[in-house]
N, CA and C atoms of all chains as a GROMACS GRO file, in nm:
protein
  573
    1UNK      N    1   2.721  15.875   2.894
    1UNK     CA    2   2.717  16.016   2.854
    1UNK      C    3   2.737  16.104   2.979
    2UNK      N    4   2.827  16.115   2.966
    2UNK     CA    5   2.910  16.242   3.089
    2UNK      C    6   2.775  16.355   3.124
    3UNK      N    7   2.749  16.459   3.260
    3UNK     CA    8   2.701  16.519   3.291
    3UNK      C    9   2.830  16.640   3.294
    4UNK      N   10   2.788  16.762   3.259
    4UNK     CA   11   2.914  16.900   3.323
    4UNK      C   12   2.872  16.902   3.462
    5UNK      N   13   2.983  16.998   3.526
    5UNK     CA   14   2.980  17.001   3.647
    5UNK      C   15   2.864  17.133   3.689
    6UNK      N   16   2.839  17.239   3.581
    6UNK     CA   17   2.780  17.343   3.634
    6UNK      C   18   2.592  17.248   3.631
    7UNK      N   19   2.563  17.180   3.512
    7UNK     CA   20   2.456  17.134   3.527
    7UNK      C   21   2.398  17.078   3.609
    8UNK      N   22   2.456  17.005   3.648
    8UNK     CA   23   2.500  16.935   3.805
    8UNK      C   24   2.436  17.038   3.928
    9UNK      N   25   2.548  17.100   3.891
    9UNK     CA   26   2.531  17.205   4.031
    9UNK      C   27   2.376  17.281   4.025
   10UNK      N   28   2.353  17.302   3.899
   10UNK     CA   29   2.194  17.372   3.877
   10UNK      C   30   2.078  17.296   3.899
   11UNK      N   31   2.122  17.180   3.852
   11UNK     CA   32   1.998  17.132   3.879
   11UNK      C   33   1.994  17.038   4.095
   12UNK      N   34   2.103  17.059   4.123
   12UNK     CA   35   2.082  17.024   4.281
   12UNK      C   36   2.060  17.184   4.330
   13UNK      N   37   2.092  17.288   4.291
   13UNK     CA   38   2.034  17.427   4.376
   13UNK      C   39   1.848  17.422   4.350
   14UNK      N   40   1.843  17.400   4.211
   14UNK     CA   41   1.679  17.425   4.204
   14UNK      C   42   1.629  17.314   4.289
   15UNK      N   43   1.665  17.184   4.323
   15UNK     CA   44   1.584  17.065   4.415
   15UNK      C   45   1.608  17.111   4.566
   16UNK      N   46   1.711  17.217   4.595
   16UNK     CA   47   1.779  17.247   4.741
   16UNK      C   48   1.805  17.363   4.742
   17UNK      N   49   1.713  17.484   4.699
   17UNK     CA   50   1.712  17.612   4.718
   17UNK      C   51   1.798  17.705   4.877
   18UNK      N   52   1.784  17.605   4.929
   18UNK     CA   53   1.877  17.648   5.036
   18UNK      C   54   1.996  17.626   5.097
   19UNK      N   55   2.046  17.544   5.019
   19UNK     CA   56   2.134  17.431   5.094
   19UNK      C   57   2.273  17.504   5.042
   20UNK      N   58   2.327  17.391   5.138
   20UNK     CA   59   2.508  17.471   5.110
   20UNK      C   60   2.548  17.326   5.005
   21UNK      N   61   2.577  17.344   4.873
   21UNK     CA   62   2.659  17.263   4.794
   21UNK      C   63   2.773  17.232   4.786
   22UNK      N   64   2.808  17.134   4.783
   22UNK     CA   65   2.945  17.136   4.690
   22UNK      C   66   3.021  16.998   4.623
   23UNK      N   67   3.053  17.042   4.511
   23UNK     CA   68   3.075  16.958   4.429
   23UNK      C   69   3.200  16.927   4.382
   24UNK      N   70   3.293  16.829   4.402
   24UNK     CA   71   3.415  16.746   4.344
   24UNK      C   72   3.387  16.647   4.239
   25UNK      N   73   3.515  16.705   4.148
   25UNK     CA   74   3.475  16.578   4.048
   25UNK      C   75   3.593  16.536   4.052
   26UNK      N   76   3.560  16.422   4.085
   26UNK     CA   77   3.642  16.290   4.156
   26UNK      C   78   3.757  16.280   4.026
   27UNK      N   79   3.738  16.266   3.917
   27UNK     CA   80   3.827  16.109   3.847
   27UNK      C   81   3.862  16.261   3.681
   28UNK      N   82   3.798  16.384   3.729
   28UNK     CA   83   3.788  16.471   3.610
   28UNK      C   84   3.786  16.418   3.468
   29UNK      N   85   3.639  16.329   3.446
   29UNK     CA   86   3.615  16.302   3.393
   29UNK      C   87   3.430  16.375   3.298
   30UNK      N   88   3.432  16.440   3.423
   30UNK     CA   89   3.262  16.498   3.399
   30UNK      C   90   3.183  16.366   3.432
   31UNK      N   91   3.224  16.253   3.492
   31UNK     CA   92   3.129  16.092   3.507
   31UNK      C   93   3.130  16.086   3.637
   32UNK      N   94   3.201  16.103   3.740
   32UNK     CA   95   3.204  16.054   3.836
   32UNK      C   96   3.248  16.181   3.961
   33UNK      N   97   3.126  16.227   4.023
   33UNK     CA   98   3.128  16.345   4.118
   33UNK      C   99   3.097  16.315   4.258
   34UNK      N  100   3.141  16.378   4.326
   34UNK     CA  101   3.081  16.392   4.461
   34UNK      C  102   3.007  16.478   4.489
   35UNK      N  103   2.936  16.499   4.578
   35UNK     CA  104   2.819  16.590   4.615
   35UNK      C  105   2.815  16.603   4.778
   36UNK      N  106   2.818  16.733   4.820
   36UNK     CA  107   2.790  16.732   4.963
   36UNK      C  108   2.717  16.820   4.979
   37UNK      N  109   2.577  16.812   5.035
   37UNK     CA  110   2.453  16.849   5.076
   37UNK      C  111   2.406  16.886   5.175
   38UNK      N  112   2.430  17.054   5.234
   38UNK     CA  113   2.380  17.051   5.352
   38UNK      C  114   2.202  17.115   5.348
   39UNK      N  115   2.133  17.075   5.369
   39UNK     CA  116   1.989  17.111   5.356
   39UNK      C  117   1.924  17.103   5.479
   40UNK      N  118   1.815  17.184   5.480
   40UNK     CA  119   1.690  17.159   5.621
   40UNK      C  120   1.574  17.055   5.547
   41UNK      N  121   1.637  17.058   5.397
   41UNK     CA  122   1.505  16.936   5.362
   41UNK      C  123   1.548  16.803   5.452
   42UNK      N  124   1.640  16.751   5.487
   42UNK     CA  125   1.685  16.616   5.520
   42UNK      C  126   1.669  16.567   5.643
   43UNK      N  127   1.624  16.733   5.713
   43UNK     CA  128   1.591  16.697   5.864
   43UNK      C  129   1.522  16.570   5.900
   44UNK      N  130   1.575  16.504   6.012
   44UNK     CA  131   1.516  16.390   6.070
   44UNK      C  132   1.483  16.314   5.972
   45UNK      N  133   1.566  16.316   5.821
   45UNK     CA  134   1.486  16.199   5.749
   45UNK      C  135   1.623  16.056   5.730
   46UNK      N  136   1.629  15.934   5.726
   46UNK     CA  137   1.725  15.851   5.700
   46UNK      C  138   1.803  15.902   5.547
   47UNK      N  139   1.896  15.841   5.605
   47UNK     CA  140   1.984  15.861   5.510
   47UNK      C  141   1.939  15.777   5.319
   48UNK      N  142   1.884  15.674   5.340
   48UNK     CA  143   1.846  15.630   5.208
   48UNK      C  144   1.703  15.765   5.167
   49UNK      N  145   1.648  15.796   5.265
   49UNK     CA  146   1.540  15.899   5.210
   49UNK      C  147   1.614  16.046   5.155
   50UNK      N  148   1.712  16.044   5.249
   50UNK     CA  149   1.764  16.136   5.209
   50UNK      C  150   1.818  16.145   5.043
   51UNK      N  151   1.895  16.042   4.989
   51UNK     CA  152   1.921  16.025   4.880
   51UNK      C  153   1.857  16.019   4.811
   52UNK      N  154   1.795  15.941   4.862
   52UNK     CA  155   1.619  15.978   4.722
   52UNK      C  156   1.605  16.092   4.664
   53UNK      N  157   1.556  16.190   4.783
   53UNK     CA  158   1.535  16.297   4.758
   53UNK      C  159   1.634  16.397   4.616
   54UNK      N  160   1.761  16.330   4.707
   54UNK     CA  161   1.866  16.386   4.588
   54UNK      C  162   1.883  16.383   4.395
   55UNK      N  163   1.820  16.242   4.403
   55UNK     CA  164   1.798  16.165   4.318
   55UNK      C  165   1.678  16.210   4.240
   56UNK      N  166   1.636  16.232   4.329
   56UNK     CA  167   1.473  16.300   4.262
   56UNK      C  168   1.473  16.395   4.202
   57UNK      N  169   1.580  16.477   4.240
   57UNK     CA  170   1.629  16.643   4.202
   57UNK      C  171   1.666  16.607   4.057
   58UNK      N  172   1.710  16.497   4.054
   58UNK     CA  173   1.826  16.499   3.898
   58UNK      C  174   1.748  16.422   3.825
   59UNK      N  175   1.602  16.394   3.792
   59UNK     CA  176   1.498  16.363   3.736
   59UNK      C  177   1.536  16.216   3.669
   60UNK      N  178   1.598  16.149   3.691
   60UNK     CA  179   1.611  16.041   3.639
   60UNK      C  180   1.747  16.077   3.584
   61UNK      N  181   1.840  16.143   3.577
   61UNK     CA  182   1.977  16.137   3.555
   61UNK      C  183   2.056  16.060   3.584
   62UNK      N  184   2.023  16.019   3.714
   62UNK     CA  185   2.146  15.908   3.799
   62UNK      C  186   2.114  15.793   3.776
   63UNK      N  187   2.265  15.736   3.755
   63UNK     CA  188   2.209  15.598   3.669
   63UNK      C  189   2.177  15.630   3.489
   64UNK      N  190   2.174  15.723   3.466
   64UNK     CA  191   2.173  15.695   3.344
   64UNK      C  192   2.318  15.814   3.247
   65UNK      N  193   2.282  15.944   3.249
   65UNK     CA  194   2.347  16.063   3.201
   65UNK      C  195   2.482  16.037   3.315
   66UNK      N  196   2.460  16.052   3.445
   66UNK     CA  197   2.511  16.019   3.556
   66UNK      C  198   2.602  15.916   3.598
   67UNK      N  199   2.752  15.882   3.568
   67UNK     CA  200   2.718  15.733   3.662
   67UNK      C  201   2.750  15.724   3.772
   68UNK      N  202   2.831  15.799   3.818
   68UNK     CA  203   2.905  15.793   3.971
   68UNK      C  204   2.854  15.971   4.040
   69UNK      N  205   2.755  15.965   4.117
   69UNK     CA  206   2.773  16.071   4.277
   69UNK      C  207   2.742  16.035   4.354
   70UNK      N  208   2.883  16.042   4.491
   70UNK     CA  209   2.904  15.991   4.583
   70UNK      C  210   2.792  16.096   4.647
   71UNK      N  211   2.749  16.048   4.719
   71UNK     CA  212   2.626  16.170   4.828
   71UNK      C  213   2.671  16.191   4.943
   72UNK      N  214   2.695  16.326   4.997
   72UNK     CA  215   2.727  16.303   5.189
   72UNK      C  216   2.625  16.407   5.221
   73UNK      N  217   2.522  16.392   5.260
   73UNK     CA  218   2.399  16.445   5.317
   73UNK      C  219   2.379  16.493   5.445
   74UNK      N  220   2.322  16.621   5.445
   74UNK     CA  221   2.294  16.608   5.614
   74UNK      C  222   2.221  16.717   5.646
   75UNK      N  223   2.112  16.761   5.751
   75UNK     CA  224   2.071  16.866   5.769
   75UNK      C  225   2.202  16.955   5.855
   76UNK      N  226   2.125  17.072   5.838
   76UNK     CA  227   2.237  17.185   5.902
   76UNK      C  228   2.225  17.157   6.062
   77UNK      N  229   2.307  17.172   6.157
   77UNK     CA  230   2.304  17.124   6.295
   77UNK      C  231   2.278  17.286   6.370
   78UNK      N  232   0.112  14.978   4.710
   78UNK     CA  233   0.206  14.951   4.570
   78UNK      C  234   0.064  15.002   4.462
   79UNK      N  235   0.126  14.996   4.371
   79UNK     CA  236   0.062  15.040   4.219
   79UNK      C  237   0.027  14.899   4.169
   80UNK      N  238  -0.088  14.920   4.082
   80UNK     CA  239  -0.130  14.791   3.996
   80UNK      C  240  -0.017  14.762   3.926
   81UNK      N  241   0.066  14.844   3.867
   81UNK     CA  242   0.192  14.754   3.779
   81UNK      C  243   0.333  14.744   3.875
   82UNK      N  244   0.321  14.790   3.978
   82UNK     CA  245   0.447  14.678   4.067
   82UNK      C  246   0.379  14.555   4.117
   83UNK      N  247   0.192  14.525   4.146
   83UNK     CA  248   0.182  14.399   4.148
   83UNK      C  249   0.234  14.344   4.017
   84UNK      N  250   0.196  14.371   3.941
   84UNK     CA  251   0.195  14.298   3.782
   84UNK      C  252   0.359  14.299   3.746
   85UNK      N  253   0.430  14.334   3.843
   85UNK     CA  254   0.570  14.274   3.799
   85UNK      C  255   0.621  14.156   3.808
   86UNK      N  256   0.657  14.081   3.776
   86UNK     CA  257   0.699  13.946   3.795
   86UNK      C  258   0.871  13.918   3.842
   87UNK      N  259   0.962  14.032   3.819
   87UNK     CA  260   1.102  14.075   3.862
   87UNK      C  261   1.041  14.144   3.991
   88UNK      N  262   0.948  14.197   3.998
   88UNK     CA  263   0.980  14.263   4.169
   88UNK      C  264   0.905  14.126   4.251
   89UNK      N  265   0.848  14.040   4.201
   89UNK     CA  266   0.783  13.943   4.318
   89UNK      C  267   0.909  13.896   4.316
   90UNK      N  268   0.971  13.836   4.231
   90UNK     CA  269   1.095  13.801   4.302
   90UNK      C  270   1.205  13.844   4.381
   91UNK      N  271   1.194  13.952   4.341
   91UNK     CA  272   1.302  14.053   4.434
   91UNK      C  273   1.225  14.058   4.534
   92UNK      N  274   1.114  14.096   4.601
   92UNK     CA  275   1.060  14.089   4.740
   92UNK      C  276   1.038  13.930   4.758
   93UNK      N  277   1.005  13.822   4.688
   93UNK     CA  278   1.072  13.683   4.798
   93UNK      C  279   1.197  13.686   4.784
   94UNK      N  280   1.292  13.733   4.738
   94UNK     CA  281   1.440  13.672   4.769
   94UNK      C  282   1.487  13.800   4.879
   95UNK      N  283   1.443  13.882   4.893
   95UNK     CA  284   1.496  13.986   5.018
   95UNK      C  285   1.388  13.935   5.146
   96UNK      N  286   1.319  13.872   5.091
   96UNK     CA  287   1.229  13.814   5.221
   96UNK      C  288   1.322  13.637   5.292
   97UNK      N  289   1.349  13.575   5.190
   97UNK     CA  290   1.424  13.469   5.212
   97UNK      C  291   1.533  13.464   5.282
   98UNK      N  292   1.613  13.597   5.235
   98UNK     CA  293   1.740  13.569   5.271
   98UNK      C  294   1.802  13.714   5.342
   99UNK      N  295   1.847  13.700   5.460
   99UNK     CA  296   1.864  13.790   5.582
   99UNK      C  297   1.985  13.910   5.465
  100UNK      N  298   2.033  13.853   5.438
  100UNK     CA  299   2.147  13.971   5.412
  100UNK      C  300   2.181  13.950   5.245
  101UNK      N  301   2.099  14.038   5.172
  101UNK     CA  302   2.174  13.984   5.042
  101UNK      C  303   2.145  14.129   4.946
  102UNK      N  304   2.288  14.149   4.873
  102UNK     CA  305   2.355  14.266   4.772
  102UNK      C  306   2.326  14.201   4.640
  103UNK      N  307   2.235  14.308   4.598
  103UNK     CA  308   2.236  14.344   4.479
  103UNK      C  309   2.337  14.370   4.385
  104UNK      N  310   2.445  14.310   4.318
  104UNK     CA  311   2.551  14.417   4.277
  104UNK      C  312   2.534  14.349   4.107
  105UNK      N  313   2.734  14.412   4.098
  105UNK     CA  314   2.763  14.375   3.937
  105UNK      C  315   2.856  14.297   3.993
  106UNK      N  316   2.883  14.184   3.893
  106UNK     CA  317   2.967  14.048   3.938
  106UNK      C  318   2.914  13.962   4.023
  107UNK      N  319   2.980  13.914   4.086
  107UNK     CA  320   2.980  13.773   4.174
  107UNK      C  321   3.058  13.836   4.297
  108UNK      N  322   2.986  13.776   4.412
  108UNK     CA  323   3.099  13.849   4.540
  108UNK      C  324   3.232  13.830   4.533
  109UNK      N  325   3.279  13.685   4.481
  109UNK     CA  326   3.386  13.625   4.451
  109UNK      C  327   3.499  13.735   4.285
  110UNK      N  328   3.418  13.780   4.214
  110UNK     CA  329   3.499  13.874   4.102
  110UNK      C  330   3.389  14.008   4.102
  111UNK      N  331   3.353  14.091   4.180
  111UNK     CA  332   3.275  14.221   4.182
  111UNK      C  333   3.344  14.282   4.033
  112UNK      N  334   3.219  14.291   3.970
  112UNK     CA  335   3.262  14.405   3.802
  112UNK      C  336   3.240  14.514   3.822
  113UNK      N  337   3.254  14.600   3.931
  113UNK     CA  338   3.254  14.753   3.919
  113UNK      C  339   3.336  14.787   4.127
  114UNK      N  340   3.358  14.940   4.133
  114UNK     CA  341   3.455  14.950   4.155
  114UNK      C  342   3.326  14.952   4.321
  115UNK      N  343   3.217  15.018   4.332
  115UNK     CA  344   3.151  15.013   4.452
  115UNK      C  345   3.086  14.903   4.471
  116UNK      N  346   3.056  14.794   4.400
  116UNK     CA  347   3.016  14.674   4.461
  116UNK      C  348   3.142  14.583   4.514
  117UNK      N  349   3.239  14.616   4.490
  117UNK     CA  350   3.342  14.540   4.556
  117UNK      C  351   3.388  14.593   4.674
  118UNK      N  352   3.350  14.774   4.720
  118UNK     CA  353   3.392  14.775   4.825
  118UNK      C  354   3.263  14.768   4.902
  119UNK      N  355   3.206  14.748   4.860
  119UNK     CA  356   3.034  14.704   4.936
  119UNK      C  357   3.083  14.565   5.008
  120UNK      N  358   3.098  14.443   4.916
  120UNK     CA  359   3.143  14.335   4.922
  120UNK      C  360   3.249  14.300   5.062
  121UNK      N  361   3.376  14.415   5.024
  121UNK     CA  362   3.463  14.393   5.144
  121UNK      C  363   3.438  14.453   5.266
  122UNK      N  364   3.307  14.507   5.281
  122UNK     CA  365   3.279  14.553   5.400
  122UNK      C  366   3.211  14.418   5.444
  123UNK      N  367   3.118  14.364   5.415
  123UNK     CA  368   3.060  14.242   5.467
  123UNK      C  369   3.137  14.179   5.474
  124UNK      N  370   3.220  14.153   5.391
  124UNK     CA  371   3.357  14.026   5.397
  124UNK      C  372   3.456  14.040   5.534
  125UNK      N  373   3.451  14.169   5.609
  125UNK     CA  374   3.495  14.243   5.706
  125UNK      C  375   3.448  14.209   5.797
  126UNK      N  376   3.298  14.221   5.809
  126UNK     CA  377   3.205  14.270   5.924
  126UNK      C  378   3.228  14.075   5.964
  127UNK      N  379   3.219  14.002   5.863
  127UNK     CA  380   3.210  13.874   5.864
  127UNK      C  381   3.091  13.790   5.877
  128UNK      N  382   2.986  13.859   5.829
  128UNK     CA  383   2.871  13.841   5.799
  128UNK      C  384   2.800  13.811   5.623
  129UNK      N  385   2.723  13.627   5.647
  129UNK     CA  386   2.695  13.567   5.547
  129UNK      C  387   2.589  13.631   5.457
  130UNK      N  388   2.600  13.645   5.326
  130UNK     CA  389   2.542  13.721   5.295
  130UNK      C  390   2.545  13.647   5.137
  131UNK      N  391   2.402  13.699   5.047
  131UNK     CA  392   2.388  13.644   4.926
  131UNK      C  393   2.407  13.732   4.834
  132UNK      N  394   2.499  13.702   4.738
  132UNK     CA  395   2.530  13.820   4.654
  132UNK      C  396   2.400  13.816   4.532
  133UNK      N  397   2.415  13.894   4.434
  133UNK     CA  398   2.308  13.821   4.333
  133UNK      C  399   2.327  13.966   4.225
  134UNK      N  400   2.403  13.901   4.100
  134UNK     CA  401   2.484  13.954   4.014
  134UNK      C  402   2.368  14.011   3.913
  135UNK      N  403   2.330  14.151   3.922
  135UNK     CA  404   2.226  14.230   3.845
  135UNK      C  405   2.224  14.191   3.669
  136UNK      N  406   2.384  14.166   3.615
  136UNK     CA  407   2.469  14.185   3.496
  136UNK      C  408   2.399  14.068   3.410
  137UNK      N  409   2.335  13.961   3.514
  137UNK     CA  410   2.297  13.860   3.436
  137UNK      C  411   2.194  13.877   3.384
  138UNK      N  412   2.095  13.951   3.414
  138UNK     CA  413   1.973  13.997   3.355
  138UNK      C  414   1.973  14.089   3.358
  139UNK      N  415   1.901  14.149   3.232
  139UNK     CA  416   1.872  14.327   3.235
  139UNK      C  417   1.721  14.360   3.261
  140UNK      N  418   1.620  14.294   3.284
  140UNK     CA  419   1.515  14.324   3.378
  140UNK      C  420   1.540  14.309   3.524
  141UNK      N  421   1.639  14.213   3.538
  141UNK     CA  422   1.664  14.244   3.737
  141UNK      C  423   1.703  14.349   3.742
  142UNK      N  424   1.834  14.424   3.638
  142UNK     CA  425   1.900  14.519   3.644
  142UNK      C  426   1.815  14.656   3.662
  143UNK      N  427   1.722  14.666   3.568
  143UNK     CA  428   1.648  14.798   3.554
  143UNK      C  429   1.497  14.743   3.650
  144UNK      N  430   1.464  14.639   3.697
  144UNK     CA  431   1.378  14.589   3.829
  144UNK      C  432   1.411  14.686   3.988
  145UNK      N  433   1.559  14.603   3.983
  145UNK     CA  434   1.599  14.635   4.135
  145UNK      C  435   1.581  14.807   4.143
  146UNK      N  436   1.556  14.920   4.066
  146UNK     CA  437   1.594  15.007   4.061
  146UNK      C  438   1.452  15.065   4.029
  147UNK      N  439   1.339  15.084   4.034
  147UNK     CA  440   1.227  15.030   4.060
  147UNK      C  441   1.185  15.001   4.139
  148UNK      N  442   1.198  14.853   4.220
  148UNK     CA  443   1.159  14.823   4.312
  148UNK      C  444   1.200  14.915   4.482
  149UNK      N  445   1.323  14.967   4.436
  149UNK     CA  446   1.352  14.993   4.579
  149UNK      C  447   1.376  15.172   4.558
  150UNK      N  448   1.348  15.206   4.448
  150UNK     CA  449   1.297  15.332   4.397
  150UNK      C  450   1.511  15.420   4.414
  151UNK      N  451   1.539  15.343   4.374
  151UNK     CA  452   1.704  15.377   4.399
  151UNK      C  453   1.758  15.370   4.247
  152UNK      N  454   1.876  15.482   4.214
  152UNK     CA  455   1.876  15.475   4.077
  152UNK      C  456   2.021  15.346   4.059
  153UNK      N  457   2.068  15.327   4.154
  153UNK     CA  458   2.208  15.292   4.142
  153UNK      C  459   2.217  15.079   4.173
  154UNK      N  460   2.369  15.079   4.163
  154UNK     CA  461   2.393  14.919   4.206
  154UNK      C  462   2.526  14.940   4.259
  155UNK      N  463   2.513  14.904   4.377
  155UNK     CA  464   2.478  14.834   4.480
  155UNK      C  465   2.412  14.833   4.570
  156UNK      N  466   2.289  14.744   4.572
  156UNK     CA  467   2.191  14.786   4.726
  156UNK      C  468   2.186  14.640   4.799
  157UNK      N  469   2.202  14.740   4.889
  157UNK     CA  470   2.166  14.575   5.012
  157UNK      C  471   2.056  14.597   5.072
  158UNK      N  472   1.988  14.477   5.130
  158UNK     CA  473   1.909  14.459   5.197
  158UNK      C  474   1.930  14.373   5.337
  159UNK      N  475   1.900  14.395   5.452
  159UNK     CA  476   1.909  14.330   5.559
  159UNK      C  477   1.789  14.337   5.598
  160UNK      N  478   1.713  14.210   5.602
  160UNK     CA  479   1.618  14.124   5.684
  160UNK      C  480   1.499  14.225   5.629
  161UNK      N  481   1.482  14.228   5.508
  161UNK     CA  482   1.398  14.275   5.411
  161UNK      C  483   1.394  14.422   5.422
  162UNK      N  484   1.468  14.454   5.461
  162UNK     CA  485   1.455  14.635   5.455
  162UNK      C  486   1.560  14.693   5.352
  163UNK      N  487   1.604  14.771   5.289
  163UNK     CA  488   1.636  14.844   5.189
  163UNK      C  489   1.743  14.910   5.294
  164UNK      N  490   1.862  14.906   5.281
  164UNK     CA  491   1.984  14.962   5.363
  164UNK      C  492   2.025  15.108   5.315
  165UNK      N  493   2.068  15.066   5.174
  165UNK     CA  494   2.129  15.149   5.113
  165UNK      C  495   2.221  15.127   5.020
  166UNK      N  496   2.286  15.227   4.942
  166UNK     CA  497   2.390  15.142   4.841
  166UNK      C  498   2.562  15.175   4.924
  167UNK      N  499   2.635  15.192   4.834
  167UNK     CA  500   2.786  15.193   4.837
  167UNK      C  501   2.797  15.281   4.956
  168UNK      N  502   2.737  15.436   4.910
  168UNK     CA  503   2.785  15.503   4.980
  168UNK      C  504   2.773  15.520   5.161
  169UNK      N  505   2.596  15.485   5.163
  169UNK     CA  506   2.574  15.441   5.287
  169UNK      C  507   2.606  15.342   5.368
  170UNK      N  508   2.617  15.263   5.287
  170UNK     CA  509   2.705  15.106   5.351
  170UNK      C  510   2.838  15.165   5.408
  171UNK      N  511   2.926  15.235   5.343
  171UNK     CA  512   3.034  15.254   5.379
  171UNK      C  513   3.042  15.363   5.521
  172UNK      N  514   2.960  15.500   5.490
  172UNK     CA  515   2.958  15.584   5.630
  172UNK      C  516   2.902  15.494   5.741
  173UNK      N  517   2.781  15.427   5.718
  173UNK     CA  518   2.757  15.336   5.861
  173UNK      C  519   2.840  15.237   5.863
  174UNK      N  520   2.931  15.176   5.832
  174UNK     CA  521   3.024  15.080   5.861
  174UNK      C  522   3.170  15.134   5.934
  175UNK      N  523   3.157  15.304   5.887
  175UNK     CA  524   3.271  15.387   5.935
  175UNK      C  525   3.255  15.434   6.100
  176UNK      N  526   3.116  15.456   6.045
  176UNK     CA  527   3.032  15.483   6.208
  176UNK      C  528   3.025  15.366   6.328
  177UNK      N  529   2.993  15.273   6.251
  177UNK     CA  530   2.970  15.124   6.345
  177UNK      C  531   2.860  15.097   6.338
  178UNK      N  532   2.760  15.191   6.271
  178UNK     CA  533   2.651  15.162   6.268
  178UNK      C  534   2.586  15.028   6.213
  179UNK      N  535   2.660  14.983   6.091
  179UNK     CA  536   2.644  14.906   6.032
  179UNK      C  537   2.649  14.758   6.107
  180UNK      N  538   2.719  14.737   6.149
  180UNK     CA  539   2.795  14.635   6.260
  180UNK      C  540   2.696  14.659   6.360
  181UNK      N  541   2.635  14.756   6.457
  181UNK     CA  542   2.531  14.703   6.542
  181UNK      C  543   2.433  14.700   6.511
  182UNK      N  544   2.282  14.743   6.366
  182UNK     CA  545   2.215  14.696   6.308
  182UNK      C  546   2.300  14.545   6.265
  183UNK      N  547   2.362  14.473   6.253
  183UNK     CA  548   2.311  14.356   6.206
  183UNK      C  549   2.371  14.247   6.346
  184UNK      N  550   2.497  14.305   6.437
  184UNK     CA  551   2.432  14.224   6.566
  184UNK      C  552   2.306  14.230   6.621
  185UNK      N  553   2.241  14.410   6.648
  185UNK     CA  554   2.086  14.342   6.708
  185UNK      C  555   1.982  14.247   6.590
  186UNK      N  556   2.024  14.247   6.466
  186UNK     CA  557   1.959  14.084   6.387
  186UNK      C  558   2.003  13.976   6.430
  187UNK      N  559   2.116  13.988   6.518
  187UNK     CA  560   2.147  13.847   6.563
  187UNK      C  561   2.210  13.776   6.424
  188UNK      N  562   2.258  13.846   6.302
  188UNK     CA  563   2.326  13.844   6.246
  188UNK      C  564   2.510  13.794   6.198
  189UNK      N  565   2.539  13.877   6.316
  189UNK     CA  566   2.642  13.844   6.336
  189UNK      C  567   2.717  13.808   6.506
  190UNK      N  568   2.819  13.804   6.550
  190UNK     CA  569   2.773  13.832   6.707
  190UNK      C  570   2.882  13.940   6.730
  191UNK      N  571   2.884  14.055   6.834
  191UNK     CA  572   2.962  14.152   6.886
  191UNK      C  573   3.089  14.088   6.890
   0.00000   0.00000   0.00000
């Protein structure tokens, strides 16, 4: 079950109130997106924590509603 | 841990077999026929790096499947593990392998050699 792209995008602004987004959908399918994340949440954290975090945002979406976002994470420099 | 990740019987195994074995992916398929499109390029990065590694095909069971994901609190497949630590899936495998990162975490395991 496909996700839209704006839902997507809403529900990573409310987990990353600050962050710079942005979102490609890879295969324009509404299934398979990319995501690039610039946040001060990610500071100094690894990159698998980092995704978590992301993951956490989309309440159990990924992997299920979700099947493909590529993540490129990073705090702001 | 929580009283019901002791009481799992799929995560004791998933923590002895990431304890057993230095380098081994979680995926879909067999390393030899990968059934989805990021465990195969997971696959050809190790197949690259030239480092032995145990594949172990999620597809065959659907408690490993919805286990591994759970256990390592990750929603996705492909995850690797090196020398019992939780790496990452597709996507991270691939930026640290772009980086080199990947390649000198598993020479300093003595993993592979420079």
């Amino acid at each position: 079950m496909p996700m839209s792209q704006p839902d997507l995008e809403a529900a990573l602004r409310e987990g990353f109130p600050d962050a710079e987004i942005e979102i490609t959908d890879l295969a324009g399918d509404g299934d398979h997106y990319k995501a690039r994340i610039v946040s001060t949440a990610f500071k100094g954290l690894p990159r698998v924590r980092q995704h978590q975090l992301v993951y956490a945002s989309l309440k159990g979406k990924m992997g299920g509603e979700l099947h493909a976002l590529a993540l490129e994470t990073s705090a702001p420099s | 841990m929580s009283e019901t990740a002791e009481a799992n019987p799929v995560h004791d195994w998933i923590a002895k077999s990431v304890a057993e074995h230095p380098v081994i992916l979680f995926m879909k398929g067999e390393p030899e026929q990968p059934r989805c499109g990021f465990s195969a390029v997971t696959v050809q990065i190790l197949d690259h790096l030239g480092v032995e590694f145990v594949g172990v095909d999620v597809l065959q069971s659907e408690p490993l499947r919805e286990g591994i994901k759970t256990f390592s609190d990750w929603p996705t497949i492909p995850q690797l593990y090196v020398k019992g630590e939780f790496v990452g899936g597709c996507d991270i495998v691939k930026e640290m392998f772009q980086s080199g990162e990947l390649k000198t975490l598993l020479t300093e395991q003595g993993l592979i050699t420079a």
